[in-house]
C-alpha positions as CSV (number, residue, x, y, z in Angstrom):
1,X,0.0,0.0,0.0
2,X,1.0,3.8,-0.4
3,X,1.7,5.8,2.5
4,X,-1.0,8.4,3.4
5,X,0.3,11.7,2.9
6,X,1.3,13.9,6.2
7,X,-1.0,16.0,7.7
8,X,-0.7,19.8,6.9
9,X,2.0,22.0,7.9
10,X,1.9,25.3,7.9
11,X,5.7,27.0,9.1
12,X,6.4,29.7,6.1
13,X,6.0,33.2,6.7
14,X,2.0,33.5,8.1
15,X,0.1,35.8,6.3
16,X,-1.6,36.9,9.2
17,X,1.4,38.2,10.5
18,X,1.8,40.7,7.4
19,X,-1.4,42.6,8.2
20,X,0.3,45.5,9.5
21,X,-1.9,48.5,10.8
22,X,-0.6,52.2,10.3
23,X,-0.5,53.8,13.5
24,X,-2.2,57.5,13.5
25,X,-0.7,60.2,13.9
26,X,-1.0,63.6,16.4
27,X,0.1,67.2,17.2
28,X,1.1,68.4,20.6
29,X,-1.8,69.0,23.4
30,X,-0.8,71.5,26.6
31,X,-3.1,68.6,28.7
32,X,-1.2,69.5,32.1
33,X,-1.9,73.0,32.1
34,X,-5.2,73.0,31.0
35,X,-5.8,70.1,33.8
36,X,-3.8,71.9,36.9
37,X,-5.9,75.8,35.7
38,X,-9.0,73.6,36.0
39,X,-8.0,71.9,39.1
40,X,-7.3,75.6,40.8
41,X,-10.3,76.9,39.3
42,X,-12.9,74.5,40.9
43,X,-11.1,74.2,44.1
44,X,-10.4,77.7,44.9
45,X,-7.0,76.5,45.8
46,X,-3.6,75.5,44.7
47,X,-3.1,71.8,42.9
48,X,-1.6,69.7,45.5
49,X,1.8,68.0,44.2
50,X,0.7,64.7,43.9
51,X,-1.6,66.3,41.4
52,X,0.7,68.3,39.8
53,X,3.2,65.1,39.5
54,X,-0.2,63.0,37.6
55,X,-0.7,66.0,34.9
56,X,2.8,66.3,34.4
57,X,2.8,62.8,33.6
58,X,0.0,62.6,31.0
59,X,1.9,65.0,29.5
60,X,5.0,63.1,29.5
61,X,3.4,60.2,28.4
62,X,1.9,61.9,25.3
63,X,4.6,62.9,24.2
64,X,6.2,60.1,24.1
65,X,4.1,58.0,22.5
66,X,3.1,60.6,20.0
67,X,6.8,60.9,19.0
68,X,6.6,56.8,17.5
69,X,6.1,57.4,14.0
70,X,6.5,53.2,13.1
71,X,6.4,50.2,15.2
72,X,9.3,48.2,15.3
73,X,10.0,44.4,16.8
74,X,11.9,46.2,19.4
75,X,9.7,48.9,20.4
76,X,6.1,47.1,19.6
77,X,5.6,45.4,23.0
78,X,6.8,48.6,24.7
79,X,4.4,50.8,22.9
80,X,1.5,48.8,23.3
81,X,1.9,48.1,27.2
82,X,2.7,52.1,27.5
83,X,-0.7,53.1,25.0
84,X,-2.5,51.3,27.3
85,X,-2.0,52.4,30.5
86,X,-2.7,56.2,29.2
87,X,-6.1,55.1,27.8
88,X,-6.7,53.6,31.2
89,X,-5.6,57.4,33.1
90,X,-7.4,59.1,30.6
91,X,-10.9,56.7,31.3
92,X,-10.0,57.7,35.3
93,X,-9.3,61.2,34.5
94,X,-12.7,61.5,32.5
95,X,-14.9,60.0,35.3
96,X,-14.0,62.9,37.2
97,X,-15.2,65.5,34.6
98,X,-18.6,66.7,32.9
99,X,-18.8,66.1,29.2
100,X,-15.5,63.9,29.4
101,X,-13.2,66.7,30.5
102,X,-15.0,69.0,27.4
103,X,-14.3,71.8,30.1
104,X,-10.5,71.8,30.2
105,X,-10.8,73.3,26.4
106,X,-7.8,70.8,25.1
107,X,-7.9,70.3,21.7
108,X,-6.8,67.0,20.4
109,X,-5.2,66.9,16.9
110,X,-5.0,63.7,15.2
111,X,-4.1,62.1,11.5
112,X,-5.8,59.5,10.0
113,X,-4.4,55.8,9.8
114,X,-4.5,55.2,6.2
115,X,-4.7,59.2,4.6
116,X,-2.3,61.4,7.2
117,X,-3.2,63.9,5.3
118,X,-6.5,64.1,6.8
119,X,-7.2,65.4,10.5
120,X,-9.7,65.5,13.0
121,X,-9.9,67.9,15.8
122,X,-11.8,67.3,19.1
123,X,-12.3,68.7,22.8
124,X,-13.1,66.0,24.3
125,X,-10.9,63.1,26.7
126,X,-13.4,60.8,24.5
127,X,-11.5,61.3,21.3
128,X,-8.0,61.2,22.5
129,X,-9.2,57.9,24.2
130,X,-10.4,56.2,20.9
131,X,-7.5,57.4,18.8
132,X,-5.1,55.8,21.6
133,X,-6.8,52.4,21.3
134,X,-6.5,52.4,17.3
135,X,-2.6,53.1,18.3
136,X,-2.9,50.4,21.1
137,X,-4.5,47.7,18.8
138,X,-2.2,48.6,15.9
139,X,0.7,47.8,18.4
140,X,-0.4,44.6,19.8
141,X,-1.4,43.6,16.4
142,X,2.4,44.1,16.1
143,X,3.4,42.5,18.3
144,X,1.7,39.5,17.5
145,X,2.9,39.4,14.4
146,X,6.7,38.8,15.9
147,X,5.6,36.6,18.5
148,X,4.0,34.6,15.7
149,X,7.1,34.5,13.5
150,X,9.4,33.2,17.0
151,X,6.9,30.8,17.3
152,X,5.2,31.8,19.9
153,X,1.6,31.5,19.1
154,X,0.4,31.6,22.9
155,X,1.4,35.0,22.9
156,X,0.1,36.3,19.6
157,X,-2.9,34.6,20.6
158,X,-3.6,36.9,23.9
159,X,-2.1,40.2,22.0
160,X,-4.6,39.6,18.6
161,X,-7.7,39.0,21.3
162,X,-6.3,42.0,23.2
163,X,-6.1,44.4,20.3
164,X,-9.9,43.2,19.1
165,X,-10.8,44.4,22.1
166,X,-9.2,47.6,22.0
167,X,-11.4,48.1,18.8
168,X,-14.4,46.8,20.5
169,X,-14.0,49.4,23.1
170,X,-13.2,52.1,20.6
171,X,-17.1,51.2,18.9
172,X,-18.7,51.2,21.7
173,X,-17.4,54.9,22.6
174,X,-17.5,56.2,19.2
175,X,-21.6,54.9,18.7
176,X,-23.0,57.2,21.8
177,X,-21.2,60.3,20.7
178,X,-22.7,59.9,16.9
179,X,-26.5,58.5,17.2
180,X,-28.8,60.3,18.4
181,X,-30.7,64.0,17.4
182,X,-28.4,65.6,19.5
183,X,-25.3,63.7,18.9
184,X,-21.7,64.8,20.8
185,X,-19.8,64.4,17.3
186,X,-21.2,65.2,14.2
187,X,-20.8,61.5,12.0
188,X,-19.2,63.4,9.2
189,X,-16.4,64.8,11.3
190,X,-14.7,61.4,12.0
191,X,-11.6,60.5,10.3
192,X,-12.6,56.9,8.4
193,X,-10.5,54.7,10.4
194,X,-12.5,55.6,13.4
195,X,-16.3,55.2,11.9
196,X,-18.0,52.3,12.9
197,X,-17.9,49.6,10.4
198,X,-14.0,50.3,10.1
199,X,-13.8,49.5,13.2
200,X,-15.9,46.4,14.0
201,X,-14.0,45.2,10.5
202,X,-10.4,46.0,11.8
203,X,-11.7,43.9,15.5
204,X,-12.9,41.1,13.5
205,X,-9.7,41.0,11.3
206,X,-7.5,40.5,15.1
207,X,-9.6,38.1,15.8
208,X,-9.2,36.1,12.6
209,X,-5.6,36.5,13.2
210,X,-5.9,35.2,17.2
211,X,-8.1,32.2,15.7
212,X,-5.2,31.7,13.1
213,X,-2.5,31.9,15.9
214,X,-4.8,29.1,17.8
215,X,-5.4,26.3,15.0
216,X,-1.2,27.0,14.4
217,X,-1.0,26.0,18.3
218,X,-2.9,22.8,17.4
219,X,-0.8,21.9,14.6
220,X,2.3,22.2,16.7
221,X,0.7,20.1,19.7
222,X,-0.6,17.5,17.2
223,X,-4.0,18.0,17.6
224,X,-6.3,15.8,15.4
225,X,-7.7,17.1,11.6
226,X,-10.7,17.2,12.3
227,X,-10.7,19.6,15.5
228,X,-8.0,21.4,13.5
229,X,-10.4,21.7,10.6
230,X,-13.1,23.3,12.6
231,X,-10.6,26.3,14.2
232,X,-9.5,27.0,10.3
233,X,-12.8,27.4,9.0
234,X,-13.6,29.7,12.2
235,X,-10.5,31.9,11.2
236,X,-11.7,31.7,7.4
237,X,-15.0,33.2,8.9
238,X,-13.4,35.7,10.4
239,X,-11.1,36.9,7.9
240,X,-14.2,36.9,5.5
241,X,-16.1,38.8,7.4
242,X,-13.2,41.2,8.0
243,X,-12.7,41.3,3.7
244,X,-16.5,42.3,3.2
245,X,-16.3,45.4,4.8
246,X,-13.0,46.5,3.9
247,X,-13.2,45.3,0.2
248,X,-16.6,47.2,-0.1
249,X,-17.1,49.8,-2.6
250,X,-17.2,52.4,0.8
251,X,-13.9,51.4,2.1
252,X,-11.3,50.0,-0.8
253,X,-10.3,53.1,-1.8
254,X,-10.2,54.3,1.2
255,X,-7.7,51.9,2.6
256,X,-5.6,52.1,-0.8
257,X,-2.8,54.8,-0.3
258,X,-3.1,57.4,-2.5
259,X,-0.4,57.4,-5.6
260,X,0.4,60.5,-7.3
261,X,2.3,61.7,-10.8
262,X,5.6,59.8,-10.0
263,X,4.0,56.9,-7.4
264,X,1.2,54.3,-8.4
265,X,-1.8,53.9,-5.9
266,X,-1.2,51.3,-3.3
267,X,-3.5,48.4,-2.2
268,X,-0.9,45.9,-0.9
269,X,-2.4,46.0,2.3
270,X,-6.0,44.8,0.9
271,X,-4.1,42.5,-1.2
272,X,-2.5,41.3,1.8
273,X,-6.2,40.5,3.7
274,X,-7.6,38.7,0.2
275,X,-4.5,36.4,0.3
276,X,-5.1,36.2,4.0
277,X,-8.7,34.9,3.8
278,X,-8.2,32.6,0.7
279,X,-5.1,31.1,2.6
280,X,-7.1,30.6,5.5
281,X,-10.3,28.8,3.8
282,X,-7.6,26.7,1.9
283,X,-5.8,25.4,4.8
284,X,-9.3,24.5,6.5
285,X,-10.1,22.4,3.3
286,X,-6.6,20.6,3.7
287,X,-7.5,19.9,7.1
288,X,-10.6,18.5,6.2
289,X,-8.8,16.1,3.8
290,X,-6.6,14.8,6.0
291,X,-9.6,14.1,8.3
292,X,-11.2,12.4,5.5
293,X,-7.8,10.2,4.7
294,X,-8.1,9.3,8.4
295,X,-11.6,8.6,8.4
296,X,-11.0,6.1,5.0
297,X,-12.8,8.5,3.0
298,X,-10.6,9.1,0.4
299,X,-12.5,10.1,-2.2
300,X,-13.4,13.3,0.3
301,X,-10.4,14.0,0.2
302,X,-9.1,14.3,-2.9
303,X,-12.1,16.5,-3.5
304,X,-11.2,18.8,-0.9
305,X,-7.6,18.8,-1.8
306,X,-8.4,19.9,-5.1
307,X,-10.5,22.7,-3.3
308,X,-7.8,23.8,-1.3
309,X,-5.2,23.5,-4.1
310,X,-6.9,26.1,-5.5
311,X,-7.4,28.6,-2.9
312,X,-4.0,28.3,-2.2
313,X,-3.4,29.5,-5.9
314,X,-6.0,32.1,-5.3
315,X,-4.0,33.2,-2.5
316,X,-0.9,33.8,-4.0
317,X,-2.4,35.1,-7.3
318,X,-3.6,37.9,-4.3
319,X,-0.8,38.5,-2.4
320,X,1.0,41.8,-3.3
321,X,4.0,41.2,-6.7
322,X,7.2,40.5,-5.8
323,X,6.5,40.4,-2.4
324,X,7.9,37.6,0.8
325,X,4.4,36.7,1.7
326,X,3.4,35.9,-2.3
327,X,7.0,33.9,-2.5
328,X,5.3,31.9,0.7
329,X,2.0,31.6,-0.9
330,X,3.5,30.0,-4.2
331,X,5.6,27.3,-2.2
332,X,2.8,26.5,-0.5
333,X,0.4,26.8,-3.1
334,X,3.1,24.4,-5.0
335,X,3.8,21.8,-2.0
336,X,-0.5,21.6,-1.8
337,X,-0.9,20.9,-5.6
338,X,2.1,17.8,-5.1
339,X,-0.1,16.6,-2.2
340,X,-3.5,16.8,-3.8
341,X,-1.6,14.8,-7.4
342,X,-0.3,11.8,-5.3
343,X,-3.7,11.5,-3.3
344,X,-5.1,11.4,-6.6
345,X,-2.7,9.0,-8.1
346,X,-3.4,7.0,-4.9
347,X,-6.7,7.0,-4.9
348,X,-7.0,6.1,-8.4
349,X,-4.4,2.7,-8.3
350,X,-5.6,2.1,-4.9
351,X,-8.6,2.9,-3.3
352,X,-10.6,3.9,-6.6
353,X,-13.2,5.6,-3.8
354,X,-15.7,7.9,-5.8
355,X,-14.9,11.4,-5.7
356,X,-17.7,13.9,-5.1
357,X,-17.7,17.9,-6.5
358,X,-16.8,20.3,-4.4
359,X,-20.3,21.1,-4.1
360,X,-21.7,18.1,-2.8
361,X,-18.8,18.1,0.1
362,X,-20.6,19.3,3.1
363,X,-19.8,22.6,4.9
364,X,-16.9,22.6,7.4
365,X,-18.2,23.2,11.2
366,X,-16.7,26.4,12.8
367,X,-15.4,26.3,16.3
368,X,-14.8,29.7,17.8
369,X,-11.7,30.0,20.3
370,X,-11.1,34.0,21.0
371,X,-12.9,36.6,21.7
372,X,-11.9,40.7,22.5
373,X,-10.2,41.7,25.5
374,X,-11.2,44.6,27.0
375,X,-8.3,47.3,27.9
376,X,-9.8,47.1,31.1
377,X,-9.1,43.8,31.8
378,X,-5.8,43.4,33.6
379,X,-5.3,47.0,35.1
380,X,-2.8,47.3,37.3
381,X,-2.5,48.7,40.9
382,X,-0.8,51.6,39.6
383,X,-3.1,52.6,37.0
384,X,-5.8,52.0,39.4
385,X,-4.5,54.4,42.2
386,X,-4.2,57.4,39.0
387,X,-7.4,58.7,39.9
388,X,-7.2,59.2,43.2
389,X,-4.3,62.2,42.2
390,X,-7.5,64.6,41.6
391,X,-10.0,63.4,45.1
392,X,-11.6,67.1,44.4
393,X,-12.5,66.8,40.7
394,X,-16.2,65.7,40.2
395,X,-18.7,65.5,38.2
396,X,-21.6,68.2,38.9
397,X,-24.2,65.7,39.4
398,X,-22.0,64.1,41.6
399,X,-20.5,66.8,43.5
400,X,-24.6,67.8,43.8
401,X,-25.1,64.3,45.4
402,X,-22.1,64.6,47.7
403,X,-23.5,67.6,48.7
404,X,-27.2,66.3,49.3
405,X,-25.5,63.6,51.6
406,X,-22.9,65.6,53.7
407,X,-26.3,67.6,54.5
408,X,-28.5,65.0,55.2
409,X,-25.9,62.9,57.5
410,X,-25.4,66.5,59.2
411,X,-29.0,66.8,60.0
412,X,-29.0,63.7,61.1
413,X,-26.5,64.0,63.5
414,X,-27.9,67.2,64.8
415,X,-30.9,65.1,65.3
416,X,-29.0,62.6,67.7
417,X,-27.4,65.6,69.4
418,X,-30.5,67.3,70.0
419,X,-32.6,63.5,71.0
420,X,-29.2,62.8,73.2
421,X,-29.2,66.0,74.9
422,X,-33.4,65.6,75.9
423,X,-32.8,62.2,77.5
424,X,-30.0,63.6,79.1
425,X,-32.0,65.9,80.6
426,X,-34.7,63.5,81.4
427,X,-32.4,60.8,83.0
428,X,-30.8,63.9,85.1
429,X,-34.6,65.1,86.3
430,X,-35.4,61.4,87.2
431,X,-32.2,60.6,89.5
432,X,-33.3,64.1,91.4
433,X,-36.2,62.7,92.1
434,X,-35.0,59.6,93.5
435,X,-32.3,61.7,95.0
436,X,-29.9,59.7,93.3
437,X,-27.0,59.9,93.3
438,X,-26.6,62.2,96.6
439,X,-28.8,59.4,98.2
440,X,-26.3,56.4,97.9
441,X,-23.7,58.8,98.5
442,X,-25.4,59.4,101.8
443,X,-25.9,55.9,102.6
444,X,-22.4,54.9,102.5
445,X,-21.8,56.8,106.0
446,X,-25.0,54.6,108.0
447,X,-25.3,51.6,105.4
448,X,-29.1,52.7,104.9
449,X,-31.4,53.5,101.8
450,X,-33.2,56.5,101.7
451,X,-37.1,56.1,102.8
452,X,-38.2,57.0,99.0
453,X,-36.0,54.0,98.1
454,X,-37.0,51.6,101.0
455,X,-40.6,52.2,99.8
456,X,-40.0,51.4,96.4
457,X,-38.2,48.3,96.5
458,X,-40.8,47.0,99.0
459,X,-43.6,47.8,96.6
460,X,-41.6,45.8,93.8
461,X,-41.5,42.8,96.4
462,X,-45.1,43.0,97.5
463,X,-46.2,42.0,93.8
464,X,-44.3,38.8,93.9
465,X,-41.0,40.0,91.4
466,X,-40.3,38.5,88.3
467,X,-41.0,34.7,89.5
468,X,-44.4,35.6,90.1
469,X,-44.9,37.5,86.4
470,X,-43.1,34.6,84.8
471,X,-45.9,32.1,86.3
472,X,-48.9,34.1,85.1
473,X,-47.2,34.5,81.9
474,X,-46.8,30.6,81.5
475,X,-50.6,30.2,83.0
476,X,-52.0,33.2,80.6
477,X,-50.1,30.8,77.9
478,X,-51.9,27.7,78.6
479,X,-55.4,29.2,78.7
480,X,-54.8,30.9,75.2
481,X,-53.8,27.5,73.7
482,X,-56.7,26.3,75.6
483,X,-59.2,28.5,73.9
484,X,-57.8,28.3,70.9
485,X,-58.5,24.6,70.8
486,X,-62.0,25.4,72.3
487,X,-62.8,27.7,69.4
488,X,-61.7,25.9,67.0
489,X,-63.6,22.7,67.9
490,X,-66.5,24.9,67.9
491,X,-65.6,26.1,64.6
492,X,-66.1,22.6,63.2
493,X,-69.3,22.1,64.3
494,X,-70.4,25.7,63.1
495,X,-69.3,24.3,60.2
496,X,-71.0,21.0,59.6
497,X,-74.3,22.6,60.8
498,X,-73.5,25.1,58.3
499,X,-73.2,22.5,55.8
500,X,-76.1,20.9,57.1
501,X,-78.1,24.3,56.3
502,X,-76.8,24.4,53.0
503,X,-78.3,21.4,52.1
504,X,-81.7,22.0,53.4
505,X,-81.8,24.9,51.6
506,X,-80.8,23.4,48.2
507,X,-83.7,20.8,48.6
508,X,-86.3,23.2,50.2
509,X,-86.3,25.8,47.4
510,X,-89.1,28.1,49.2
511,X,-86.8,28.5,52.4
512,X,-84.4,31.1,52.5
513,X,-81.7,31.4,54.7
514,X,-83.3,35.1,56.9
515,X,-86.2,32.4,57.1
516,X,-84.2,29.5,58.1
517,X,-82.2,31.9,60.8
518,X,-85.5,33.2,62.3
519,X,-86.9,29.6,63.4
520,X,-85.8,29.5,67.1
521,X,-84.3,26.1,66.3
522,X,-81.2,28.2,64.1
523,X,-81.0,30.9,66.3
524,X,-78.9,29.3,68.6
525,X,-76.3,28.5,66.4
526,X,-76.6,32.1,64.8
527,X,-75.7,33.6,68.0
528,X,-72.8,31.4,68.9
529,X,-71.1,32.4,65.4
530,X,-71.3,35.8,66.1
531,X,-69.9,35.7,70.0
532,X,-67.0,33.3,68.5
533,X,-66.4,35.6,65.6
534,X,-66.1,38.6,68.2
535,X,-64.1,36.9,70.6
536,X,-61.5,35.5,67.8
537,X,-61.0,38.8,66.9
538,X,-61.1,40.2,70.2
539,X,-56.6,41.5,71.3
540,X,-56.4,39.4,74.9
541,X,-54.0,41.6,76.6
542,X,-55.8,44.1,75.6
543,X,-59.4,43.0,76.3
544,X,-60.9,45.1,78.6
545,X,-62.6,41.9,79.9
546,X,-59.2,40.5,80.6
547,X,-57.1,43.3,81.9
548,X,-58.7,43.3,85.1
549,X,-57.8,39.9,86.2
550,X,-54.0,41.0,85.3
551,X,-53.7,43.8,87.5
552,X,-52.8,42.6,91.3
């Protein structure tokens, strides 16, 4: 017999990792100024250091991060931790202030991704948020893509889901500031890169690539075809749904760079996501044949080698001219054809299994692995304790509430005072009359109460203390159980008699019940209902019949 052809590898130069996003670009911003003039201005009072230290910060950090131009494998990581933890000051900072800091009058220049000609200029905390995720994901994103080429898919795994969620959040502050008949931004005044459907495309696209990262972990750990099969087609999902947005008639020349009289126009990087998705529904295909070869259905899988053999050519017929990825594609594009021959040539001397069309093979099941991870998730101690630098900035609404407590916990404690002060004075007005404490201080001389006392305690004695209460207490106990059984025996008899009268006056249709209750035979039991009915209702310790008989 001829040896079954190896399962898939796929070790050249991922295409995934060669969807690169532009970072954007900005102009200075006096944030520490505006922030510490603010801070005096509310307060009525001088910033204290610790808050003058925070602005001075932000500002630090800014620049910084402003002054990257490109992303490079050594300063990718860096960049993407650092982006991060200003997004995450800049959340804290904006929790503090009306309109998201709209009051500190900082205007925030920045370019777009893919035209850096174009900018977009806000005065909000809001805006340089969003723009500093787009910078964030595009840096994880980054990074990922080195991790993945070292091998280490684990990590490109976490830093793709990470840099969806960036995205993720980025939508879900962008969509409140344009809906709406009132809305914060004006639609049109967003750069492209930051409307809506860019983004949800850009957070699906790093989670194609995390998916991708994911089914490569399985290949290296030897995970069976068909498990592998199902993470491909997931990441071929992805990636599609990525392409459709981007490769719409809105956004393709958008995300083409611009030529001009001496430069062509530009759309390796689209050509770089087509490549990407037909690479990633052809590699889902070959993993689907080699679950058919070990399934003995070899027929399935010549089929679906001849599918993927094709995408693969697709693929490389996409990838950008002359470029490393579209060398990749074509080996692998050429290795896939070799495979797909010699399970032909196999299955024809050997097996002879039928072969269906590619449109009778049934559709590959998708099995989703990532999802977007929120910039929140993970914060650290430090970024945590940023907001405590500015304890007096709040909100109005909030400063109104603060306000509305501090005077209803002072009016409250006034209260206590004032009920603390009466009982004082009540306690002090009832020792004088028991001429307490001179009395006992008197006493100690010739070891005898006072009179008033004497009398007192006597009086207590005479009505036999607590023993005695206790007992009546049990005794007034046992005749309420006692009752309570007596009425409720008498309640069953009221009952069956009423019963009883029920049915005389279903068969005697001229008698009524006044009639029935008038004969002197009924009357009787009339009257016993309605003393029962006034008793059972009746309070016993407050009965006026009983208190007597409690009172010694």
């Amino acid at each position: 017999t001829t040896a079954r052809a190896p399962p898939p590898r796929h070790k050249g130069l991922p295409m995934s990792a060669s969807i690169i996003l532009p970072l954007k670009g900005t102009k200075p911003a006096e944030l520490s100024n505006a922030l510490l003039s603010y801070y005096a201005d509310v307060t009525k009072s001088r910033p204290p250091e610790a808050a003058a230290a925070a602005a001075r910060t932000l500002d630090q950090v800014r620049e910084r991060l402003s002054s990257i131009k490109a992303l490079s494998d050594t300063t990718a990581d860096a960049a993407a931790t650092e982006l991060l933890a200003y997004e995450r000051q800049l959340a804290a900072l904006a929790r503090r202030l009306d309109n998201a800091g709209a009051a500190l009058n900082v205007r925030f220049i920045w370019r777009d991704a893919f035209r850096p000609k174009q900018k977009v200029e806000k005065g909000d905390l809001d805006w340089e948020r969003v723009c500093t995720l787009f910078n964030a994901a595009a840096a994880l994103g980054y990074a990922a893509s080195r991790a993945f080429r070292r091998g280490a898919q684990a990590d490109a795994f976490k830093q793709l889901q990470r840099a969806a969620g960036c995205f993720a959040a980025a939508h879900d502050m962008v969509r409140p500031a344009i809906w709406g008949l009132d809305p914060r931004w004006e639609p049109a005044s967003l750069s492209p890169d930051l409307g809506l459907e860019m983004l949800s495309a850009l957070r699906d696209l790093m989670l194609a690539q995390a998916q991708h990262a994911f089914h490569q972990k399985a290949v290296d750990e030897g995970t069976s075809p068909s498990v592998r099969a199902k993470l491909a087609e997931q990441a071929a999902l992805l990636f599609g749904a990525a392409l459709r947005t981007l490769d719409s008639q809105e956004l393709r020349d958008y995300v083409t760079e611009e030529g001009s009289l001496f430069k062509p126009a530009d759309d390796s990087w689209l050509r770089r996501l087509r490549a990407a998705e037909a690479r990633a529904r052809a590699i889902a295909q070959e993993e689907a044949a080699a679950a058919a070869a070990a399934d003995s259905s070899y027929g399935a899988q010549v089929a679906r080698l001849r599918l993927a053999s094709e995408l693969m050519r697709r693929a490389a017929a996409a990838a950008p001219d002359g470029s490393p990825e579209r060398r990749s594609l074509e080996d692998e594009s050429s290795s896939l054809s070799q495979r797909t021959r010699q399970a032909e040539q196999d299955n024809a001397t050997i097996y002879q299994d039928p072969v269906p069309s590619a449109g009778a093979l049934p559709r590959l099941e998708p099995k989703l692995f990532v999802k977007p991870i929120r910039p929140e998730e993970g914060l650290s101690s430090a970024q945590a304790a940023y907001a405590d630098a500015f304890p007096a900035l709040l909100p109005a609404a909030t400063a109104a509430a603060v306000t509305q407590f501090h005077g209803e916990v002072h009016a409250k404690l006034h209260d206590l005072s004032t009920r603390t002060t009466s009982d004082a004075e009540k306690a002090q007005k009832a020792l004088a009359e028991l001429e307490l404490p001179q009395a006992l201080e008197a006493c100690e001389a010739d070891k005898r109460l006072p009179a008033r006392l004497v009398r007192a305690i006597a009086k207590a004695q005479a009505t036999g203390g607590v023993g005695v209460l206790e007992e009546l207490l049990s005794a007034c106990t046992a005749l309420e159980k006692e009752a309570v059984g007596a009425a409720t025996m008498a309640n069953e008899v009221l009952k069956a008699e009423e019963e009883k009268d029920a049915a005389l006056l279903s068969d005697e249709p001229r008698l009524t019940r006044p009639l029935l209750h008038a004969l002197k035979t009924t009357q009787p039991l009339v009257i016993t209902r309605s003393q029962l009915g006034a008793l059972e209702a009746e309070d016993l310790p407050t009965s006026p019949r009983i208190s007597p008989y409690l009172v010694p």
